[in-house]
N, C-alpha and C positions, 0 to 999 in steps of 0.2 A: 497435499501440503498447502497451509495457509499462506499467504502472503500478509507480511508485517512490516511496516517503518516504527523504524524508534528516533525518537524525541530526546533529544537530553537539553535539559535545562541544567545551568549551573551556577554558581554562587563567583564572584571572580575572585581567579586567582587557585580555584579550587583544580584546577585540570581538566577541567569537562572537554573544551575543546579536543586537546588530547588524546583523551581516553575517548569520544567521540569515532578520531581517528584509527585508534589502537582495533575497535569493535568493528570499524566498516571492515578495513583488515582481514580480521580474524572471521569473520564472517564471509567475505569475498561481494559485497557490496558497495554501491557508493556513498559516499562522502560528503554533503553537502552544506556547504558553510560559503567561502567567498561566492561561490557559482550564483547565488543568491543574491547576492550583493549587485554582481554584474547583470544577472536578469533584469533586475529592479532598475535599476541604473539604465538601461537598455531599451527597455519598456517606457519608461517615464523623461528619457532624455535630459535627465541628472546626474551628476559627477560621484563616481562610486565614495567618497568622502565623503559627501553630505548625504548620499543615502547610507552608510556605515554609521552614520551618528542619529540619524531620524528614524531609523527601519525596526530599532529595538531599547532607543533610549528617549525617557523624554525628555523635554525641553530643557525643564529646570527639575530642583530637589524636590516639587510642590506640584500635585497633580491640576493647580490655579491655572497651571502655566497655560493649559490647553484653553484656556478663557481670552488669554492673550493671546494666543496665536493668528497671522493672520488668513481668512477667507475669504474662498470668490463668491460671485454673485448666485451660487447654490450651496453655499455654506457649508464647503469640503473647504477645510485647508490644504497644504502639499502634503501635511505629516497623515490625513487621513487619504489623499490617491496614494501615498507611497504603501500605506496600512493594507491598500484595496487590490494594488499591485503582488504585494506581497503574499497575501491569500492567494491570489490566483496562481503565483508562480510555484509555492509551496506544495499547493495544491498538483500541480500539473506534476510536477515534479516527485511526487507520491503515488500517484498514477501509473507510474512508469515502471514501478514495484521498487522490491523491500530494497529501504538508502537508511541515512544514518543524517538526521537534519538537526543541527544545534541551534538552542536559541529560536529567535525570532516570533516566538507565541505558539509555533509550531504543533504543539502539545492540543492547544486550546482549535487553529484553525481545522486538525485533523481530526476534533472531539467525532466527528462522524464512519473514520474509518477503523480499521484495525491497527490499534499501536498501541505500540510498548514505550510508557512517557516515564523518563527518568529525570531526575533530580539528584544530581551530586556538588555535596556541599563540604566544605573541610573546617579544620581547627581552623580559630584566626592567627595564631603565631604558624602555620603551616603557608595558609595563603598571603602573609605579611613577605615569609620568605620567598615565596614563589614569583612575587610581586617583585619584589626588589632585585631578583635574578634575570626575570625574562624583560622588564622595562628601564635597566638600570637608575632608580629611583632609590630614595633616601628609604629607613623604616618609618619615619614620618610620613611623608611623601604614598609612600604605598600604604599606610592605613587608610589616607585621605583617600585615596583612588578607589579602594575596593569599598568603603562607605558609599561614595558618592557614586560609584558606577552601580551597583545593587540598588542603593537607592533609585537611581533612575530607570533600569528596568520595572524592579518593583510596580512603578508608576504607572508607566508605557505598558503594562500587562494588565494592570488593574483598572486602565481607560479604555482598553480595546478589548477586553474581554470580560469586563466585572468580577472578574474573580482573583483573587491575590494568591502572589508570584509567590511559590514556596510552600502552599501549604499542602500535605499529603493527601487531601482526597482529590489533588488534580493529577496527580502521580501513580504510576503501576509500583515503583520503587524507590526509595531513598539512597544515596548511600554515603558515606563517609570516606575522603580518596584520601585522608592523614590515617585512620585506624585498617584501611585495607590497601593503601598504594596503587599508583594510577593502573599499572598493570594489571592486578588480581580485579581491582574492581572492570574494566576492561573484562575480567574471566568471564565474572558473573553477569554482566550485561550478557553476554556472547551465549552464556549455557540458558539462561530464562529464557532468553529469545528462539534458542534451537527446542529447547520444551517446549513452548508455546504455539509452534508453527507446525509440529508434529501431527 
């Protein structure tokens, strides 16, 4: 039997976190989201809040911003040791056999092992409501959020790894959690992945 990590990238608002969780679950593996955060934080002797903001977004809406940032006297800023921390935590963490890691470029640092990288993305009146449910925010309010928060991954993916966030030939799968529901989509991660390890 192979051993596999799956990746999921996801659009906000769309459930990926979620259904991330639903998949470790059903599968009986781990789960790995905040654990990441606290590594990083731990490693780097940074406050899990500004690594929760630096670790997968960038600066500003403008990928400029990394021009402005500021560096030490070897021309790392923090947001690129927290980027170097974060490969390696991921990494280690992947090592350990098949988990369930959301986000963080994950997709892109394990381009060398075996994994199953998903991308789940939904309607935007689906994710306006999802948004307004789990953050108690306006529907204004939550357009703004999920523009701006995409937006800034978007960025932070396309500086650290040259390649842009979202598009299918960085993915094993797509899927859509408004036309299949966080659960079923949950099914089909779970069944691809028991096919594949076969």
């Amino acid at each position: 039997m192979k051993e596999k990590i799956i990746t999921i990238s996801r659009e906000f608002g769309s459930g990926g976190k979620y259904i991330g969780i639903l998949v470790a679950k059903k599968l009986g593996i781990p789960f790995y989201d905040k654990d990441i955060i606290e590594k990083i934080a731990e490693e780097s002797g940074c406050v899990d809040e500004f690594i929760k903001r630096v670790s997968e977004y960038a600066p500003s809406k403008s990928i400029f911003a990394y021009s402005f940032i500021g560096r030490g006297a070897s021309g790392e800023s923090i947001e690129d040791k927290i980027f170097a921390i974060q490969q390696k935590v991921i990494k280690e963490l992947a090592e350990k056999g098949p988990c369930v890691i959301v986000g963080r470029s994950a997709d892109y640092i394990l381009r060398d092992m075996d994994t199953l990288n998903v991308f789940i993305y939904a309607d935007q009146a689906q994710k306006v409501k999802r948004t307004m449910s789990f953050k108690g925010v306006t529907k204004k309010e939550a357009e703004k959020l999920i523009k701006e928060t995409d937006k800034r991954r978007s960025i932070n993916y396309k500086y650290y790894t040259g390649q842009n966030w979202g598009e299918r030939q960085n993915y094993t799968v797509m899927l859509n959690s408004t036309l299949l529901g966080v659960e079923k989509t949950a099914d089909i991660i779970a069944e691809i992945y028991k096919k594949e390890i076969q």
